[in-house]
C-alpha positions as CSV (number, residue, x, y, z in Angstrom):
1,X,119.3,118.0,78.6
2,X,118.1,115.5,81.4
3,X,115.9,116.6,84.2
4,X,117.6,116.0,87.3
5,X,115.3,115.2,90.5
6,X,116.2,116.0,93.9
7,X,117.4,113.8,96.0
8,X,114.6,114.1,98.2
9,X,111.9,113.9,95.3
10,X,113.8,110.6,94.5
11,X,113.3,108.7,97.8
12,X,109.7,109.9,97.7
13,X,109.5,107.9,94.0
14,X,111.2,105.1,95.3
15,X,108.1,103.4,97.0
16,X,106.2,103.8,93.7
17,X,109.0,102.0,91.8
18,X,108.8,99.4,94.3
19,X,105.1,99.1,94.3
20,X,105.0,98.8,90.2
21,X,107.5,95.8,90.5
22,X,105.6,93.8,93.2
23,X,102.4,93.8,91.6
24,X,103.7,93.4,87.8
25,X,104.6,89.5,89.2
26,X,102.2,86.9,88.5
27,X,100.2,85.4,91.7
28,X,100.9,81.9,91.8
29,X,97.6,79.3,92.2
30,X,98.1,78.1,95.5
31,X,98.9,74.4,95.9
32,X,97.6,74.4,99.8
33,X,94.3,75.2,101.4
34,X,92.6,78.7,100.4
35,X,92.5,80.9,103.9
36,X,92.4,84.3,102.0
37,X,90.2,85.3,99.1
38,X,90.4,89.0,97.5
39,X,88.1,90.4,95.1
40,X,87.2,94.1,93.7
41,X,89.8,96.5,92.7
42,X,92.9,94.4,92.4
43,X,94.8,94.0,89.1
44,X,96.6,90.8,90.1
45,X,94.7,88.4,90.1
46,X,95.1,83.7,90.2
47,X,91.0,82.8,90.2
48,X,88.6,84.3,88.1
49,X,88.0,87.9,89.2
50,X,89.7,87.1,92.2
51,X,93.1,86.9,94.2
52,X,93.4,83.5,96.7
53,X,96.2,82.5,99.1
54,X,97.3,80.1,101.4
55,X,99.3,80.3,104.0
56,X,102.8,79.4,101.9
57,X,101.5,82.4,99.5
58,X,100.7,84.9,102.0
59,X,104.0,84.0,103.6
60,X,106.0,84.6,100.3
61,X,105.1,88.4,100.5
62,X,107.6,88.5,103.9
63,X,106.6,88.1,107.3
64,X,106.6,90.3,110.0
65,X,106.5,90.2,113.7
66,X,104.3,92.6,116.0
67,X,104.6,92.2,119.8
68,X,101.1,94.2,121.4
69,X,98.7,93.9,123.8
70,X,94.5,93.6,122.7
71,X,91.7,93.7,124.2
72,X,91.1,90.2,123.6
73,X,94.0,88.8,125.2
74,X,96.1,88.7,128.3
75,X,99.8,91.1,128.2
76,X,102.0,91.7,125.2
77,X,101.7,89.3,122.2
78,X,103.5,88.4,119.3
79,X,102.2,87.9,116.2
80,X,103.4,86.9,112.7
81,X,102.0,87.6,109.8
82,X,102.4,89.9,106.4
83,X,101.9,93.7,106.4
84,X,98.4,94.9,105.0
85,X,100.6,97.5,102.8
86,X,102.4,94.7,101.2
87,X,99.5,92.2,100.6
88,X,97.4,95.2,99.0
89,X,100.3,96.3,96.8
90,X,101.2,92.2,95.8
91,X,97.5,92.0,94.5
92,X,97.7,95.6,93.0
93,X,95.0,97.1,94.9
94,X,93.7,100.7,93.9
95,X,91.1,101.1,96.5
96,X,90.3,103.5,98.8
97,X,88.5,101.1,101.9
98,X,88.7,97.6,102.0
99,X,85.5,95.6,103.5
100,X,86.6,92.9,105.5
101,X,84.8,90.1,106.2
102,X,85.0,87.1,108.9
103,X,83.8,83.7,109.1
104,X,80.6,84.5,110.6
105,X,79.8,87.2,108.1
106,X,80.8,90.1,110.2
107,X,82.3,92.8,108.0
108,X,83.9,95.8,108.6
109,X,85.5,98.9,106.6
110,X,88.7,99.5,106.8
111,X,90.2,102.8,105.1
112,X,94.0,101.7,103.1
113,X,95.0,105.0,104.6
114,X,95.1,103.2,107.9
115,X,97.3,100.1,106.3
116,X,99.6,103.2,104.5
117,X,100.1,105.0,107.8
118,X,100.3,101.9,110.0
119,X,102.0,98.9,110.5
120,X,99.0,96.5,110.3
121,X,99.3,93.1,110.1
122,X,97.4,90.6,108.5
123,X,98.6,87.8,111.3
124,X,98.3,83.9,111.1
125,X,100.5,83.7,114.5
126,X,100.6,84.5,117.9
127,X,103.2,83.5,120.5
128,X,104.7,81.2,118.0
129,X,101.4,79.0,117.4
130,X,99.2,79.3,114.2
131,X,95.6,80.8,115.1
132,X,93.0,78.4,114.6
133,X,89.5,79.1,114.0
134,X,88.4,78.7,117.2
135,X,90.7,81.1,118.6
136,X,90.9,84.0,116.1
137,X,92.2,82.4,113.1
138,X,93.3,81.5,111.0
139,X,93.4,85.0,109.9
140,X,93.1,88.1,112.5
141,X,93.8,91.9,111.3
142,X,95.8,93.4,114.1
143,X,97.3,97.1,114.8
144,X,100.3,98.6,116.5
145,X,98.1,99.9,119.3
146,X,101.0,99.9,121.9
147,X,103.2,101.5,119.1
148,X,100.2,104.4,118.4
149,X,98.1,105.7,121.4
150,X,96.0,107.2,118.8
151,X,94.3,103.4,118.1
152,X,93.0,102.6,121.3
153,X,89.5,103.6,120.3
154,X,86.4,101.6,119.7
155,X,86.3,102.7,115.7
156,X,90.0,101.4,115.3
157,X,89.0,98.2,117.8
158,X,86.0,97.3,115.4
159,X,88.8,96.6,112.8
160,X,90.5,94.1,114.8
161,X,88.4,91.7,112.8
162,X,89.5,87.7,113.5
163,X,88.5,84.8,111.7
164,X,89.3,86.9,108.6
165,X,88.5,84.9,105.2
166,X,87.4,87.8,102.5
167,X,88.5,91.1,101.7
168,X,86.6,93.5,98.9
169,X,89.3,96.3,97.8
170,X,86.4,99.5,96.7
């Protein structure tokens, strides 16, 4: 006799399902420059022991827009970019905290719980205009702080980390 779920039970599965099938797909090599390099506990990965994107690939997973303000900047912003969810499930991370680190070799810790119960985005745009190195880029880890009173805090403002280039899933 076959075991019949809930419905309920089934919508709970249903990220799971979705989860297994983006990570089962080959990474691509990327054919442009490398502005993201992830290492440590990923099971997808394109260069040695280790998972690289450009821009074309990060943009494959789906892009996203965020409109927030920062503490860096002046009013509401808009940025593009992929959600941290997404990018750890297309490299088939099984972390706990992901150690982010910048161009300059500052590195921070970021818990996944923060990228499961948030809508943070890995962002390569803001107000229509790629970020560069000299102004945050080309990579800058940004939350829904207008969205989430809860993040205006300096532990959750330390892991607005710009000029992003690694991450270390642990």
């Amino acid at each position: 006799m076959p075991v019949r779920l809930p419905a309920f039970a089934l919508l709970l599965l249903m990220p799971l399902a979705l989860f297994a099938g983006v990570s089962a797909q080959e990474l691509p090599k990327p054919a442009g420059k490398i502005i993201l390099t992830i290492s440590g506990k990923i099971s997808q990965k394109n260069a040695g022991d280790s998972a690289v994107f450009d821009r074309a690939a990060l943009e494959s997973i789906g892009k996203h827009v965020l409109l927030t303000t920062t503490n860096w900047t002046d009013g509401v912003k808009r940025f593009e970019g992929v959600l941290m969810r997404d990018l750890l499930a297309r490299v088939g991370a099984s972390g706990v905290v992901v150690s982010a680190t910048a161009l300059n070799d500052y590195t921070v810790d970021i818990p996944v719980s923060d990228f499961q119960r948030y809508d943070v985005l890995l962002a390569f745009s803001m107000d229509g205009k790629d970020l560069q190195p000299s102004d945050k880029g080309p990579l800058w880890i940004v939350y829904p702080r207008d969205r989430h009173p809860e993040l205006n805090n300096a532990q959750h403002e330390a892991r607005w980390i710009w000029q992003l280039r690694t991450l270390t899933v642990r």
